[in-house]
N, CA, C and O of each residue as an XYZ file, in Angstrom:
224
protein
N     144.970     43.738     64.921
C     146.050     44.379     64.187
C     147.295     43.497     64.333
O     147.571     42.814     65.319
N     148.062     43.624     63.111
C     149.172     42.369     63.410
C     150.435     42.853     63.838
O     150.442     43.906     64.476
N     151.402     42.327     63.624
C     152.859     42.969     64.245
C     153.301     44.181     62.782
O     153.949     45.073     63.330
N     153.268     44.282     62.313
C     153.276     44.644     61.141
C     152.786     46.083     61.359
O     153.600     46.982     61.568
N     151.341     46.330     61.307
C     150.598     46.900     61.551
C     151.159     47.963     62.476
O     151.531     49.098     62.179
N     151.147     47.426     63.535
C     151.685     48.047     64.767
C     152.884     48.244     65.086
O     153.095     48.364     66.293
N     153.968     48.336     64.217
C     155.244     48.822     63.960
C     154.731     49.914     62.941
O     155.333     50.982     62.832
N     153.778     49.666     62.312
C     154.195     51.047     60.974
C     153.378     52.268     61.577
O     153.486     53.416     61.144
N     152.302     51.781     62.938
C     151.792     52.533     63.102
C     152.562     53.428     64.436
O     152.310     54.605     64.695
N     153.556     52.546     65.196
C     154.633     53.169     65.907
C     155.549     54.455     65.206
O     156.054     55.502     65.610
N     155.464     53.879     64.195
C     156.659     54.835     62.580
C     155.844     55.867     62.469
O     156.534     56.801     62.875
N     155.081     56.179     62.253
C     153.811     56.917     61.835
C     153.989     58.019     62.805
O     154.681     59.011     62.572
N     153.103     57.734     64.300
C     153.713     58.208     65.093
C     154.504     58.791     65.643
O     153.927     59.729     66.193
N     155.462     58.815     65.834
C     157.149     58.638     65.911
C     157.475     59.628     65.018
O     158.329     60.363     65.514
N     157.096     60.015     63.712
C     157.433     60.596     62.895
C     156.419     62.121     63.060
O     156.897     63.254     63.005
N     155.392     61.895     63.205
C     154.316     63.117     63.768
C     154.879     63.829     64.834
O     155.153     65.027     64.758
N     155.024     63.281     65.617
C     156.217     63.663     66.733
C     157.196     64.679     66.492
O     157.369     65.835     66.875
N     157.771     63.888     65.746
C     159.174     64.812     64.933
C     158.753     65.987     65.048
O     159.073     66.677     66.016
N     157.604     66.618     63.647
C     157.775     67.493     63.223
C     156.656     68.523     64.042
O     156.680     69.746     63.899
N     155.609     67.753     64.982
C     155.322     68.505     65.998
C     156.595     69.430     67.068
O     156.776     70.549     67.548
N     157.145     68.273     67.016
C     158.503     69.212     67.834
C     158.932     70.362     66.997
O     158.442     71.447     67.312
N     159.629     70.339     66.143
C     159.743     70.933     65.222
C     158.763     71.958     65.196
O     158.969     72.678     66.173
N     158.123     72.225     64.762
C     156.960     73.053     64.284
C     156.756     73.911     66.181
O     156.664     75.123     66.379
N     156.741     72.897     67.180
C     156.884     74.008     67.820
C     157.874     74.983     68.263
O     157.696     76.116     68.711
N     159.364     74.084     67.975
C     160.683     74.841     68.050
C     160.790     76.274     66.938
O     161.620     77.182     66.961
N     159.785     76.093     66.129
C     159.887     76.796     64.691
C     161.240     77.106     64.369
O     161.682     78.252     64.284
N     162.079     75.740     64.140
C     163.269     75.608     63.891
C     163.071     74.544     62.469
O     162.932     73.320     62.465
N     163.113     75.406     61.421
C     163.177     73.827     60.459
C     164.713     73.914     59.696
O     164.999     74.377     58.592
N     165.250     73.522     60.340
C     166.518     73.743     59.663
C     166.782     73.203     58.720
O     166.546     72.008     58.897
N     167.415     73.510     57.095
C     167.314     73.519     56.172
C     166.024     73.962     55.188
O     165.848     73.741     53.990
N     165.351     74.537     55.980
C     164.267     75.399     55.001
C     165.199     76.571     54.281
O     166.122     77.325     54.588
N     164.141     76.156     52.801
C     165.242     77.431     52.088
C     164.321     78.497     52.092
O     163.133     78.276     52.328
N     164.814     79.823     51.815
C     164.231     81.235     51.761
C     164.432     81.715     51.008
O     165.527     81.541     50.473
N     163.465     82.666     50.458
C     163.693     83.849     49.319
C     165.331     83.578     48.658
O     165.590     83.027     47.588
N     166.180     84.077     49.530
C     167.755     84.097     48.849
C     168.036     82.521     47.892
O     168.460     82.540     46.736
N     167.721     81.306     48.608
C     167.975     80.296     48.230
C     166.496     79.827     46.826
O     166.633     78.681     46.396
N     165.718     80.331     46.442
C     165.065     80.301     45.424
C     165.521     81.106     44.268
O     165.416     80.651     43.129
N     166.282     82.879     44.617
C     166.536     83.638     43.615
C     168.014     82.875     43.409
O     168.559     83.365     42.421
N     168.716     81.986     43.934
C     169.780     81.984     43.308
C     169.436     80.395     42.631
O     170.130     80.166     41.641
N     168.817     79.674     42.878
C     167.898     78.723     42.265
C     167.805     79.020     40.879
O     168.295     78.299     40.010
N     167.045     80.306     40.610
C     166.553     80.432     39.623
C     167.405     81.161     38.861
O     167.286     81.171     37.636
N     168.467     81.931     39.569
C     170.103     82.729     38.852
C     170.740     81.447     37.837
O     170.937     81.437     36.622
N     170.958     80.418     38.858
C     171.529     79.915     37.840
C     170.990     78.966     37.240
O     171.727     78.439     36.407
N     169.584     78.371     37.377
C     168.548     77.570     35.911
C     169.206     78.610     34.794
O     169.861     78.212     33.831
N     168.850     80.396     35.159
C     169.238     80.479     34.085
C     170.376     81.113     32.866
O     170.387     81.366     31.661
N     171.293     81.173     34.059
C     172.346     80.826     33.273
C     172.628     79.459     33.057
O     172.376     79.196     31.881
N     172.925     78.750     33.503
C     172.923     77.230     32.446
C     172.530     77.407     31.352
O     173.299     77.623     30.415
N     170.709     77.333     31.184
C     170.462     77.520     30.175
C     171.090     78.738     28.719
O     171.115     78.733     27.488
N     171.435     79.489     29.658
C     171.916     80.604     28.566
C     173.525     80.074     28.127
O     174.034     79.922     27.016
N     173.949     79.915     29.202
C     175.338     78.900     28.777
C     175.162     77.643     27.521
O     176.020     77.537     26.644
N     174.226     76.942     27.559
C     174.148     75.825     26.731
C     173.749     76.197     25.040
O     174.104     75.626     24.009
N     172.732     77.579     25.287
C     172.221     78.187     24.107
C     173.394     78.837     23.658
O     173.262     78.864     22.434
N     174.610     79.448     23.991
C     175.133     80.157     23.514
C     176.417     79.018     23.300
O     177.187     79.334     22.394
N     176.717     77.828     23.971
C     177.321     76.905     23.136
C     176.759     76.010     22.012
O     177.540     75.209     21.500
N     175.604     76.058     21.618
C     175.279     75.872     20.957
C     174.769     76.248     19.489
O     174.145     75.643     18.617
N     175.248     77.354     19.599
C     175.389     78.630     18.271
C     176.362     78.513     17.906
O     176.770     79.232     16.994
């Protein structure tokens, strides 16, 4: 395996890590929830209703 190799596979690693931690903290901070999807989708659609009704 070359140097190469074995840096990406350090990264790799390293990064599994992370979210093992994570996952056992069951801390994912910035996960969004229910609230942060319905207002997601509040305002897709108003925009859209905004653009249709400037556009009449």
């Amino acid at each position: 395996m070359d140097r190469t190799d074995e840096a990406w596979q350090r990264e790799i690693e390293r990064r599994a890590s992370h979210y093992d931690d994570l996952d056992a903290r069951a801390a994912w901070e910035g996960r969004m929830g229910a609230v942060d999807y319905l207002a997601i989708v509040l305002l897709t659609a108003l925009l859209v209703v905004g653009f249709w009704v400037w556009g009449h």
